[in-house]
N, C-alpha and C positions, 0 to 999 in steps of 0.2 A: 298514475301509480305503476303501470309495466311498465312507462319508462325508467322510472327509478331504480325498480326491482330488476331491472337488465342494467344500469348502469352500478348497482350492487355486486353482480354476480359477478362482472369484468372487472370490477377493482380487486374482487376477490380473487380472479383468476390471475393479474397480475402481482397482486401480492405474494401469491404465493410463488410465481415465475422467482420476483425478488428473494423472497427466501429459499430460494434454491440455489441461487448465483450467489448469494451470501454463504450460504452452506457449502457450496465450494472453491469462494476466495479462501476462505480459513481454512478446508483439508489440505488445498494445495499448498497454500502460503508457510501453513504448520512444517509438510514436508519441504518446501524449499528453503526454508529458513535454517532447517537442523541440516540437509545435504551441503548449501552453499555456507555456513557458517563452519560445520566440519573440513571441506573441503577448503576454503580458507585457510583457519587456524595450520594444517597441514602444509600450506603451499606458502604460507606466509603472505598471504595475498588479504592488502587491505580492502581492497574495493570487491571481493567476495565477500570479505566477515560483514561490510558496509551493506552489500548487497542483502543478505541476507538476514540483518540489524532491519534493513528495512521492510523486509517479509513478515518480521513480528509484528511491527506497528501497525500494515497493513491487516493482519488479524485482530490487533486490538480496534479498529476502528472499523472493522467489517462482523465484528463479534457487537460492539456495542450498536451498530445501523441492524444487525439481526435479532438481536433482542426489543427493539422498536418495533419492527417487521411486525413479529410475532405477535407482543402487544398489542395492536392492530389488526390484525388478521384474527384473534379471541374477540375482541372489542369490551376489554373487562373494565366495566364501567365504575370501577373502585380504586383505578390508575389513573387519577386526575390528572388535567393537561397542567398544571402546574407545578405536580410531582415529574411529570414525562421530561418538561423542558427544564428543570433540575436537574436529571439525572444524564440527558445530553450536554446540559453546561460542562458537567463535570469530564464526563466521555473527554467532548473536547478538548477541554484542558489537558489532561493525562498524555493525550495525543499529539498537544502541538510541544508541553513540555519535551516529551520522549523524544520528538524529531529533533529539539534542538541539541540534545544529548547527543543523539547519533551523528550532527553533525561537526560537534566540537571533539568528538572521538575520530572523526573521518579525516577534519584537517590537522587533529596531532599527528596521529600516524605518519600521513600523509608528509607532513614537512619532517617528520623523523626521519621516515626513510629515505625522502629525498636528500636529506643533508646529510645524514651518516651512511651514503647508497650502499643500504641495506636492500637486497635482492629478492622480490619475491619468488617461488618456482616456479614451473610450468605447471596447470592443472588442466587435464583431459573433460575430469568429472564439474568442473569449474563449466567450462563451456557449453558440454553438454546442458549442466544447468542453465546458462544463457541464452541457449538455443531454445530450450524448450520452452521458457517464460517469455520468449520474443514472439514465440507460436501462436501459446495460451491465449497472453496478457489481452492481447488489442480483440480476440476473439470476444474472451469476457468482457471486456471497455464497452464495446459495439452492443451486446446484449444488455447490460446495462444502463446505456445512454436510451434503449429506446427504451425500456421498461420504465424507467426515470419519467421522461415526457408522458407514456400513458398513465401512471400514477397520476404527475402531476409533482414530485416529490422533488425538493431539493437536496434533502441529505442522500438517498440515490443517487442523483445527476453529480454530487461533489465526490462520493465513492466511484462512481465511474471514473471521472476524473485523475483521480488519486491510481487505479487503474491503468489506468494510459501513462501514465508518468513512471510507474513500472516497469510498462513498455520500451520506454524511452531509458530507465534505467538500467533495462537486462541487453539495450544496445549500445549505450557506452562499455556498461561490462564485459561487453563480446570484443568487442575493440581493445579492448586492452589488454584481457587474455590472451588474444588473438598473437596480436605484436609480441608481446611476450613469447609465446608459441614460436612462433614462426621465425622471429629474426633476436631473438634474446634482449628483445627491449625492456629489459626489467625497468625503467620509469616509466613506461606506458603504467602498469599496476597502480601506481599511488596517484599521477595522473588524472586518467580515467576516476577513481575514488574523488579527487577534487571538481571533474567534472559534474559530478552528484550532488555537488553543492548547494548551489541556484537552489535549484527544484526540493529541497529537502529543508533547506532553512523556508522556502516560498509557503509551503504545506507547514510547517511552522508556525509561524505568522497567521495564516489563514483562517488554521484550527482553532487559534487563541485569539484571535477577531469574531469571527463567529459566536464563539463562544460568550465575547461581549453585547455583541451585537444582541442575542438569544435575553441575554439576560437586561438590556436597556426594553428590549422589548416587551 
């Protein structure tokens, strides 16, 4: 019976670890979304508004794993597991549909500007935003990959993920602002945005797999 009653208290303690990394993927995500989408729209930079297009989603799917969290963490036993993996089905869905919107908005742009070389500007505040989520991103990834394991949790360990690939996305973005910056390579911008591809149709697919998968099961 102690054992159980300690292996209680640590699920509890990392549950709530969870919902605290959840609670700050979506403050941060909320403000990097409105800077780098603002900062875009302004500099005509696809692969910021791209960037930051993907900051939402990552709130929407860090918003729906937080309200799990929390369910969980109450233990309200009037949330049936057949209402819970419902109401994830749909999460998903919403999530992997969204990605595929941001990616057929990414390669319009993207071949528009390329073919009409429409120029993006230079953005200072662009960067800095790149900079900072190259900082952030893989810190959070890392605290989430181990929280994930001590759960035991897979929708965790795939927010982690999804995490790391932000990672990977605020370093293309730095790359292409970058060039831009420095040597007026205005097709680095749409570029870089095409870069984002793979990984964004990938989380696509995933989401709406899962999701089948959740629901054969």
């Amino acid at each position: 019976m102690e054992i159980v009653h300690d292996r209680k208290i640590k699920n509890k303690f990392f549950l709530r670890r969870a919902v605290r990394l959840e609670y700050f993927t979506v403050g941060y995500n909320i403000i990097e979304a409105g800077v780098a989408v603002g900062a875009g729209i302004a500099a005509g930079s696809i692969a910021l508004i791209g960037f930051g297009l993907d900051s939402i989603i990552e709130v929407t799917a860090a918003g729906a794993l937080l309200w799990r969290l929390k369910k969980e963490l109450r233990t309200d036993e009037s949330f049936s597991k057949d209402e819970h993996s419902a109401a994830e089905r749909k999460a998903l869905l919403v999530v992997g549909f969204t990605f595929f919107a941001l990616a057929i908005y990414i390669l319009t742009e993207a071949i528009y500007n390329l073919a009409s070389g429409k120029q993006a500007q230079e953005s200072l505040l662009g960067i800095v935003v790149a900079i900072l989520s190259l900082l952030i991103m893989p810190t959070l990834a890392f605290f989430k990959q181990r929280t994930a394991r001590a759960l035991d949790s897979k929708a965790l360990a795939s927010d982690a993920m999804e995490t790391w690939i932000c990672s990977y996305l605020s370093l293309v973005l730095l790359v292409g602002l970058a060039l831009n910056a420095l040597f007026g390579w205005s097709w680095a911008d749409p570029v870089a945005a095409l870069a984002m591809l793979p990984l964004v149709i990938k989380e696509g697919f995933e989401a709406i797999e899962e999701a089948r998968e959740d629901e054969e099961g």
